[in-house]
C-alpha positions as CSV (number, residue, x, y, z in Angstrom):
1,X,-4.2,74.7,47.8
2,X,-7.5,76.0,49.2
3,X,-5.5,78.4,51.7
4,X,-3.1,80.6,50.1
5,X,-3.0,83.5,53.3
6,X,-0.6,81.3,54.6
7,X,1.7,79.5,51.5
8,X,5.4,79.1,51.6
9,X,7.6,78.6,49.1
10,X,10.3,75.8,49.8
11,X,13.8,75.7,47.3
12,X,15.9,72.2,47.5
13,X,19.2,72.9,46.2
14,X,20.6,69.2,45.0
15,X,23.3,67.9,42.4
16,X,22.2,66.3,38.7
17,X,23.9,63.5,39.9
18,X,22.8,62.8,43.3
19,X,21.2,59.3,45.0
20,X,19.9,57.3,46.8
21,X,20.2,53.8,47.0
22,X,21.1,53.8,43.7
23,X,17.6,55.8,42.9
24,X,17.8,59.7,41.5
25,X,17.4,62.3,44.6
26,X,15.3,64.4,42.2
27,X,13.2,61.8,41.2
28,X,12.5,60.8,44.7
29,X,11.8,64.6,45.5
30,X,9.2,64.6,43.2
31,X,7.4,61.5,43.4
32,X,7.4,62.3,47.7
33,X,6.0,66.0,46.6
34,X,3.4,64.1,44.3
35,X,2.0,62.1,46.9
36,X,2.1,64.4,49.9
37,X,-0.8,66.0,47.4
38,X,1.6,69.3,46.5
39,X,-0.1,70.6,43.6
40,X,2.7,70.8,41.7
41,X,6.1,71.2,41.6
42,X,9.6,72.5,39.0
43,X,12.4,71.2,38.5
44,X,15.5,74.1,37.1
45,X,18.3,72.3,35.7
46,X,21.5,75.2,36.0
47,X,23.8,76.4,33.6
48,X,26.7,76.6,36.2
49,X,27.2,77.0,40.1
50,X,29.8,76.2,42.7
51,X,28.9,74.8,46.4
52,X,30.6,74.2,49.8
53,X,33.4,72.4,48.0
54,X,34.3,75.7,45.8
55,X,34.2,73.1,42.6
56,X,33.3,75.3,39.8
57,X,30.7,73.5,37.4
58,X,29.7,74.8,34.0
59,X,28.0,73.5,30.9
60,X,29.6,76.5,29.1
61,X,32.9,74.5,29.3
62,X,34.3,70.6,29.1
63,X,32.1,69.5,32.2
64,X,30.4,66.3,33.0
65,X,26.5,67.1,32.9
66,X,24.8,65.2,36.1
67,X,27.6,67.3,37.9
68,X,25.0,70.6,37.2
69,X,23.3,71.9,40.1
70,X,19.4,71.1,40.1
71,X,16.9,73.5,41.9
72,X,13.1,71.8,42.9
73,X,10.7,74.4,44.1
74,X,7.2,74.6,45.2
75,X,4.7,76.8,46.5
76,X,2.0,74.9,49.4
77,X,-0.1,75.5,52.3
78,X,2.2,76.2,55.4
79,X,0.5,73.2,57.4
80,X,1.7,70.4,54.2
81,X,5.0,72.3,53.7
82,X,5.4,72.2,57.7
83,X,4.0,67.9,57.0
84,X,6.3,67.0,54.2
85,X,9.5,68.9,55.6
86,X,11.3,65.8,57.3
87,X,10.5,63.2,54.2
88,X,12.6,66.3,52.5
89,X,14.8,65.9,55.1
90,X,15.5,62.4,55.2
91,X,16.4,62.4,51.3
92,X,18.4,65.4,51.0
93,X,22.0,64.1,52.0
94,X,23.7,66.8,50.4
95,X,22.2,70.3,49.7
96,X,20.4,72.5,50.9
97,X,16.5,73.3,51.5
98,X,14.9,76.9,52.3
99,X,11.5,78.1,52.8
100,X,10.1,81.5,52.4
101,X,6.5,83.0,53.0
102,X,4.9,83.9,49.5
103,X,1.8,86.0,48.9
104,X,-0.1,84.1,46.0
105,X,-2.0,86.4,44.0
106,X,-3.5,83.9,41.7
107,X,-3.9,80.4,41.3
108,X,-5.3,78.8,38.9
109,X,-5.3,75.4,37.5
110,X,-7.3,72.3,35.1
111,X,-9.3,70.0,36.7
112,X,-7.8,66.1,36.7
113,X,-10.0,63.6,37.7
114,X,-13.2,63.5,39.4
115,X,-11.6,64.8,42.4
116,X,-9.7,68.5,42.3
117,X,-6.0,67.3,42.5
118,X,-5.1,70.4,44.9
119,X,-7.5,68.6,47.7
120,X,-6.4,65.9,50.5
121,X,-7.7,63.7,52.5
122,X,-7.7,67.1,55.4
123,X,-9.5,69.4,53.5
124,X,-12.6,67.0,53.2
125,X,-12.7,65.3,56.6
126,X,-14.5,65.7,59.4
127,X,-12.2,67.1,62.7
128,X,-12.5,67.0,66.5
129,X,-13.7,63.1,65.9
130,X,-15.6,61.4,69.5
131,X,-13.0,58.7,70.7
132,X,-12.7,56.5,73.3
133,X,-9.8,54.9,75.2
134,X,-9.3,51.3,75.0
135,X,-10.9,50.7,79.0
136,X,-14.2,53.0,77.8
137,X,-16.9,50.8,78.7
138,X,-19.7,49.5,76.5
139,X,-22.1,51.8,77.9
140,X,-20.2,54.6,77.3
141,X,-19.8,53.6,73.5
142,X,-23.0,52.5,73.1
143,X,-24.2,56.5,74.1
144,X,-21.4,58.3,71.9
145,X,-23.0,56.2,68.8
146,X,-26.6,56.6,69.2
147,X,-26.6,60.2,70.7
148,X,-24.0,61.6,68.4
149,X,-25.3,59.6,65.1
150,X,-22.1,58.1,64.4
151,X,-21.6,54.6,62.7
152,X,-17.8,54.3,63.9
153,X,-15.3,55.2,66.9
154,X,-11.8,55.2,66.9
155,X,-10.3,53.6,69.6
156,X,-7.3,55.8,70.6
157,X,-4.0,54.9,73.2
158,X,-2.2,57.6,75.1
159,X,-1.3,60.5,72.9
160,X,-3.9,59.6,70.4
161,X,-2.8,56.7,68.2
162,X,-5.4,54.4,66.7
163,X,-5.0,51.2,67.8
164,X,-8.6,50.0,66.9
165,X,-11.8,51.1,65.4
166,X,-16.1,50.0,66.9
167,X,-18.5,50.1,64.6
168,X,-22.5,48.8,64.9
169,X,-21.0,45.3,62.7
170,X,-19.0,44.9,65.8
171,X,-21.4,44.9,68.3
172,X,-23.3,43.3,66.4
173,X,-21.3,40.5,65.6
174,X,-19.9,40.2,69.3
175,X,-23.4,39.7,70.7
176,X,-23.5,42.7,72.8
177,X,-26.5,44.1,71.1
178,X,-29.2,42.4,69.7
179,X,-30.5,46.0,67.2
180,X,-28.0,47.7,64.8
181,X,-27.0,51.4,65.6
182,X,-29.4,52.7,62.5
183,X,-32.6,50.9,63.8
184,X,-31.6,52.5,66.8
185,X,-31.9,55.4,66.6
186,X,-35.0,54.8,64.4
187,X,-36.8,54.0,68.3
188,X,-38.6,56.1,70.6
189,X,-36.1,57.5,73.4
190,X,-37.6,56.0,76.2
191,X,-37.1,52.4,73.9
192,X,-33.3,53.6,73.2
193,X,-32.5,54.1,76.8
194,X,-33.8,51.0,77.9
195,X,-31.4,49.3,75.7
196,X,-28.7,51.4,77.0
197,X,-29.5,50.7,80.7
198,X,-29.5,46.8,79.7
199,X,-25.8,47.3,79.2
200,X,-24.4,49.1,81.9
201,X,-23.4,46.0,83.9
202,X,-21.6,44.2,81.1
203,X,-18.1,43.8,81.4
204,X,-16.8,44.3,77.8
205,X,-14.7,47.0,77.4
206,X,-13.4,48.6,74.0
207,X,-10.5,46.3,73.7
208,X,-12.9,43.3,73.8
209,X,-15.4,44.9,71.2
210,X,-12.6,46.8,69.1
211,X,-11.3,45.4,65.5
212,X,-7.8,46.1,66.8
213,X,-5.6,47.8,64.0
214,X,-7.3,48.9,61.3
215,X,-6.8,50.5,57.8
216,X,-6.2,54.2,58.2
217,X,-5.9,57.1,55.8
218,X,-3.2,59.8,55.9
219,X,-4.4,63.4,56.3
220,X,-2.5,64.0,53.0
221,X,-3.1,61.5,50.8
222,X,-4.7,62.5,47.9
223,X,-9.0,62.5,47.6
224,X,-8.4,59.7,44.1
225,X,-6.2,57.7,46.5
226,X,-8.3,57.7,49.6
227,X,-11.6,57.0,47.3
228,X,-9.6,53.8,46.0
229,X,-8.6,52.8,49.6
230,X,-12.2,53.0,50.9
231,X,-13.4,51.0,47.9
232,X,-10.3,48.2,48.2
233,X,-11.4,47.5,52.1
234,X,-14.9,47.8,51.4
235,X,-15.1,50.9,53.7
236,X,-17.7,53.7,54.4
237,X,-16.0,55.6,56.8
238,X,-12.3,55.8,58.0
239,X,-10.3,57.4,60.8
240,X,-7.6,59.9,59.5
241,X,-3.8,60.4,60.7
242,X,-1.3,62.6,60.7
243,X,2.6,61.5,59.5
244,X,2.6,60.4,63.4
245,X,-0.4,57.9,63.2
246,X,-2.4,60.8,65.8
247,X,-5.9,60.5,65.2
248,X,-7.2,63.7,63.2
249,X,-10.7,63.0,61.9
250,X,-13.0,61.0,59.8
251,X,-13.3,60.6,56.5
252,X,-16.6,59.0,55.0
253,X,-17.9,58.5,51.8
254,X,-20.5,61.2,51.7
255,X,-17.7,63.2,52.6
256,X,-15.6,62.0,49.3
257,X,-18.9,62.1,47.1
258,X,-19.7,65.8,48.3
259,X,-16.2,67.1,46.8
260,X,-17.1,65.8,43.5
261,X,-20.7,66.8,43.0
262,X,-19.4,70.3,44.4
263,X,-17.1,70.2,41.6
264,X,-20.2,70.0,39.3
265,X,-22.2,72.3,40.7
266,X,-19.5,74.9,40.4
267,X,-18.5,73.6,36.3
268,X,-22.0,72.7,35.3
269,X,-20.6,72.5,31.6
270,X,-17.6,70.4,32.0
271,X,-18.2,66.8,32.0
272,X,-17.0,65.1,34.7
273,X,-13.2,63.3,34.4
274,X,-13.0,59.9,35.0
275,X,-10.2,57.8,35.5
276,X,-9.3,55.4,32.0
277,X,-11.2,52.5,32.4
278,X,-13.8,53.9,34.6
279,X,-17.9,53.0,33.8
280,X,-18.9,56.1,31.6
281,X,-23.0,55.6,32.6
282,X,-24.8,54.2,35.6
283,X,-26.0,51.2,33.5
284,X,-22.5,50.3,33.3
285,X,-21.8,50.1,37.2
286,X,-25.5,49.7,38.8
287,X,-26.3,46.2,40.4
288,X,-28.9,44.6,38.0
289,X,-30.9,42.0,40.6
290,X,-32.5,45.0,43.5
291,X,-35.1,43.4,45.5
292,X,-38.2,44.1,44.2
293,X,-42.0,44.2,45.5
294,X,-45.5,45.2,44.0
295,X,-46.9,48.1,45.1
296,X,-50.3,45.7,46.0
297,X,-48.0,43.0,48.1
298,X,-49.2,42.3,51.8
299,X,-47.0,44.2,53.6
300,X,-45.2,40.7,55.8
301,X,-44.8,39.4,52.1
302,X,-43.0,42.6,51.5
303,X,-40.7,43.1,54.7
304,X,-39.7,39.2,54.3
305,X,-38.4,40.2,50.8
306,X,-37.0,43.3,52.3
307,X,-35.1,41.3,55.0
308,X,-33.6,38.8,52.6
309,X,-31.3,41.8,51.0
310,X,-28.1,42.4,52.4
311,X,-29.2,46.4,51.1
312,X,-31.6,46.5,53.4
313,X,-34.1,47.8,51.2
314,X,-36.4,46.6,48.5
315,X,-37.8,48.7,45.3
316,X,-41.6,48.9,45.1
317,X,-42.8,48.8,41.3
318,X,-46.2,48.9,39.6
319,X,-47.6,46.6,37.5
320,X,-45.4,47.9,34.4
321,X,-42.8,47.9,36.3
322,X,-42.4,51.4,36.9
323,X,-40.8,52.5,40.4
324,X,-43.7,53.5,42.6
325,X,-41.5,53.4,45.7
326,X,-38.7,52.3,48.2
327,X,-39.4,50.7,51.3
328,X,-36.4,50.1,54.2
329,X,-36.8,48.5,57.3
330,X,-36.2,51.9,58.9
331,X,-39.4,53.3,56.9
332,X,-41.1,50.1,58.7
333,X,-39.8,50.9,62.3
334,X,-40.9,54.7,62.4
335,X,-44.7,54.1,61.0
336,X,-44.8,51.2,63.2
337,X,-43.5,53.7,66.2
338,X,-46.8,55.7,65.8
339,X,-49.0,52.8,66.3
340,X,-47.4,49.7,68.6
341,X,-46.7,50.3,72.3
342,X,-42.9,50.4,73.0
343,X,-42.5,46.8,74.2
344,X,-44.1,45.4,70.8
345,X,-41.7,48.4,68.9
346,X,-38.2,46.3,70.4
347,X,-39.6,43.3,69.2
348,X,-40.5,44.3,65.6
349,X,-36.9,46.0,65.9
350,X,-35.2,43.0,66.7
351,X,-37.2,41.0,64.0
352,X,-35.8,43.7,61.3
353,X,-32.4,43.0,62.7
354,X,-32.6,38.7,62.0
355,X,-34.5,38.0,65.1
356,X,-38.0,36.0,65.1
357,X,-40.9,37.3,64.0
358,X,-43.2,39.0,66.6
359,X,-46.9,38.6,66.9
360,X,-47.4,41.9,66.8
361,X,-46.6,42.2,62.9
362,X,-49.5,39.9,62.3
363,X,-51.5,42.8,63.9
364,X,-49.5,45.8,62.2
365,X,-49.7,43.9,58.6
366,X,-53.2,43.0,58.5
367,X,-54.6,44.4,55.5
368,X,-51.9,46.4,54.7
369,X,-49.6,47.1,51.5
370,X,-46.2,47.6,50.5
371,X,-47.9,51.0,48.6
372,X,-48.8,52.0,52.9
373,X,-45.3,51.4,54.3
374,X,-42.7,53.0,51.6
375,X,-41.5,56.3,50.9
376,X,-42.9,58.3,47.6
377,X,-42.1,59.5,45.4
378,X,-38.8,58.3,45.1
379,X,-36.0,59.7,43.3
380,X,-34.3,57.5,39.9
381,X,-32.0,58.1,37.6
382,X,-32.0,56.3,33.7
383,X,-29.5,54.0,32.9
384,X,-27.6,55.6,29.9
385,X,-27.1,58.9,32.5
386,X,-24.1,59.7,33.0
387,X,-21.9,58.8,36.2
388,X,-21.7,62.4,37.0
389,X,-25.6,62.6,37.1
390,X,-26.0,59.8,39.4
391,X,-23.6,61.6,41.9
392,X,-25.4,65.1,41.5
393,X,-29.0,63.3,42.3
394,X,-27.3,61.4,45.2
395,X,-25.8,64.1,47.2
396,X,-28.9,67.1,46.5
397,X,-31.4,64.4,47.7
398,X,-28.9,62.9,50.2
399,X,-29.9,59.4,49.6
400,X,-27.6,56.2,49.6
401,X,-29.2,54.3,46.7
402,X,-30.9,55.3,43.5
403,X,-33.2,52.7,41.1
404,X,-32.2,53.0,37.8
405,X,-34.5,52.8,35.2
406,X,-34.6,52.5,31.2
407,X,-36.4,54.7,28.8
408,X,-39.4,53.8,29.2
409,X,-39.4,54.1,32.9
410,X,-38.9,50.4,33.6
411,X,-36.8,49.3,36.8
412,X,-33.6,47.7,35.7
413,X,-31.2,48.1,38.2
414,X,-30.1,50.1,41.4
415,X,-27.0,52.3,42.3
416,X,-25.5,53.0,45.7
417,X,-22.6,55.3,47.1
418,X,-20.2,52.1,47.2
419,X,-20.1,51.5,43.5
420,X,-20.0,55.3,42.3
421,X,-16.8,55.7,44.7
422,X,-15.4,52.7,43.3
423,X,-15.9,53.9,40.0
424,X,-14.2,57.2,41.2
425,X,-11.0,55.8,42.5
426,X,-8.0,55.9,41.4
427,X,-6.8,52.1,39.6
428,X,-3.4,50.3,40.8
C-alpha cells in the first residue's frame, strides 16, 4: 500500500455459516482479497448480534455456532478497494459491505518474498503505453518501435481492449522486415529511414502482422505472480489490464527486476527471500555452455561464433580463460557505422540478422580481433554469489547478461534477466 493519502477501510458483514456453492463465503472473501494483492486482511468472529431477520444469536446461550455473525475488514488504496468492490459484490448474497476513508498513520510490515507483497502488477508498470488500432499500417508501426525504443505494441479495438500484441519476432517472422527492431536502431538515421520508406506501400496492416490474443497480466495481480507468468510464456514484456481487459500499461522484466534490487538497496543487511525451492547462488541457475571466443580470434571467426547463439552474444576470454570481454552483434554494427558507407552498413546489418555474408566484412575484418570489436571491461559475477548479487550487478550496470566466473576468475557459465526472474517467481 504505497499510497496511504487516499486508503479506505471496507467492513463485510456475513454469517459463520454462509456459502457458496457449497464453498465458505468467508473463505472465498479472503482468498479474492489475497489475490487482488490487499496486503492483508481480519477476520472477527462475534460473540452475539441480530440482523434484518431480528433472530437473536448468542454464544453466551444454547446457540448453534456457524449461526455467529463474522466481520472481514481491511484497509487498501482507494483505486484497489474501488477494483475489488464488485468481486465483493458478486459473493456477498447476504450481508452487508461498507467503506469508510481512513487516515493511516503508520504502516509497517515484514518482507515475503523477493518481491514486497504490498506491490502489484500497477505500481511497477509502465502507463500511457503507444498502441495502435488493428487497421494501423506497417509504416506506422514500424516508426512507433524504432523512434520510441519499444520492443512490443499492443494492438487495441474500440474502447481499448487487447486483442493482439507486434513485436520485432513478428515482423520478423512474417517477412516484412529483413533487420530486427534492436539492430535497428543500432543504424545511422538516414539508413533507418530508408528502411522505413521501403515500407510505406505494403499492404499489411496490424491484424495481418499481430499475434491475435495474447497472455495478459492484471493490473492487480501480485509482482511473485506476474514474475511466474512472464517466465511460464517465456515473456519479456507484457501489456497490463484492468478487471475490464482495458489496456493500462506494460509491464517488462527490467521493470519486475528493479522492484527487487530496490528492495536491496533499501535492506542492504537482509538477505534476500526466496521462494522454497528456488536456486540459492548463480552457479545454481546460470547456463553453463556461453559462446566463447579468444581475445586473439580473427574477428569473421568471432562474429560467426557470435551468430551461431540464439543470445546473441559471445564471451571473449584470455588464454586462462579469464573474461577479457563481451562482444554482441550490436557492438559490431556501431564500430562498423564509423567506418563503412551506409549501403555496405544494411548489408553487414542484414548479415547479423541470418542474411549472407557481405563483401564488405572481408574488408572491415581484415586484420582485426575479437579484443578490437568487444566491450571492456565487462562486468561478472562468481558463481557461489548469491542470487540477490547477481540482481544488484544487473540492474546498477543495466546489463541483460552477466559471465559467471569461479574463484579463480575462470569463465564457467553466464546469467541473463530470463533465468533470475524465473528463479524469482512464484512455483504452482
Amino acid at each position: 500500500m504505497s499510497d496511504t493519502s487516499a486508503a479506505r477501510q471496507v467492513w463485510i458483514y456475513i454469517g459463520e455459516g454462509d456459502s457458496n456453492n457449497g464453498q465458505s463465503v468467508a473463505q472465498q472473501i479472503l482468498y479474492a482479497l489475497r489475490e487482488a494483492g490487499c496486503p492483508g486482511a481480519t477476520m472477527l468472529r462475534g460473540v452475539g448480534g441480530y440482523g434484518v431477520h431480528n433472530v437473536l444469536h448468542s454464544d453466551l446461550a444454547i446457540e448453534i455456532a456457524s449461526h455467529l455473525p463474522l466481520v472481514i475488514t481491511f484497509i487498501d488504496r482507494a483505486d484497489r478497494v474501488a477494483q475489488v468492490l464488485p468481486t465483493l459484490h458478486d459473493l456477498v448474497h447476504e450481508g452487508m459491505i461498507a467503506v469508510s476513508p481512513v487516515e493511516v498513520v503508520l504502516y509497517s510490515h515484514r518482507i515475503g518474498g523477493p518481491f514486497p507483497r504490498h506491490l502489484m502488477v500497477s505500481d511497477v508498470m509502465s502507463r500511457n503505453v503507444a498502441s495502435v488500432n488493428p487497421e494501423a499500417p506497417i509504416s506506422q508501426i514500424v516508426t512507433l518501435l524504432i523512434e520510441r525504443g519499444l520492443r512490443a505494441l499492443p494492438v487495441v479495438a474500440t474502447g481499448g481492449r487487447v486483442v493482439g500484441i507486434i513485436t520485432d519476432g513478428d515482423l520478423l517472422s512474417r517477412g516484412t522486415m529483413g533487420l530486427s527492431l534492436r539492430l535497428q536502431r543500432s543504424l545511422p538515421i538516414s539508413e533507418r529511414a530508408a528502411q522505413i520508406d521501403d515500407l510505406v506501400d505494403l499492404p499489411q496492416h496490424a491484424t495481418d502482422l499481430m499475434t491475435p490474443d495474447p497472455e495478459t497480466l492484471s493490473d492487480t495481480l501480485p509482482l511473485a505472480q506476474a514474475a511466474a507468468m512472464m517466465s511460464a510464456h517465456n515473456r519479456k514484456r507484457m501489456p497490463v489490464v484492468d478487471i475490464d481487459g482495458v489496456l493500462v500499461g506494460m509491464v517488462s522484466r527490467y521493470d519486475l527486476l528493479m522492484t527487487v534490487a530496490e528492495g536491496l538497496r533499501q535492506r542492504p543487511d537482509e538477505p534476500l527471500d526466496l521462494p522454497a525451492g528456488a536456486p540459492a547462488t548463480v552457479g545454481e541457475m546460470m547456463l553453463t555452455n556461453p559462446p566463447v571466443v579468444r581475445a586473439d580470434t580473427p574477428l569473421a571467426e568471432a562474429l560467426d561464433a557470435l551468430l551461431e547463439s540464439p543470445l546473441r552474444r559471445a564471451v571473449v576470454i584470455n588464454a586462462d580463460r579469464t573474461v577479457a570481454g563481451i562482444i554482441t552483434d550490436g557492438d559490431v554494427l556501431r564500430r562498423a557505422a564509423r567506418r563503412l558507407p551506409g549501403g555496405a552498413i544494411s548489408r553487414l546489418a542484414a548479415w547479423l540478422n541470418g542474411g549472407e555474408r557481405p563483401a564488405e566484412l572481408q574488408l572491415e575484418g581484415r586484420g582485426r580481433v575479437a579484443a578490437d570489436t568487444m566491450t571492456a571491461p565487462v562486468v561478472t559475477v562468481h558463481a557461489n554469489a548469491p542470487v540477490a548479487e547477481a540482481i544488484r550487478l544487473m540492474m546498477a550496470h543495466k546489463v541483460k547478461a552477466l559471465p559467471v566466473v569461479d574463484g579463480d576468475g575462470s569463465l564457467v557459465g553466464i546469467v541473463g534477466r530470463a533465468g533470475v526472474l524465473a528463479a524469482l517467481g512464484e512455483k504452482a
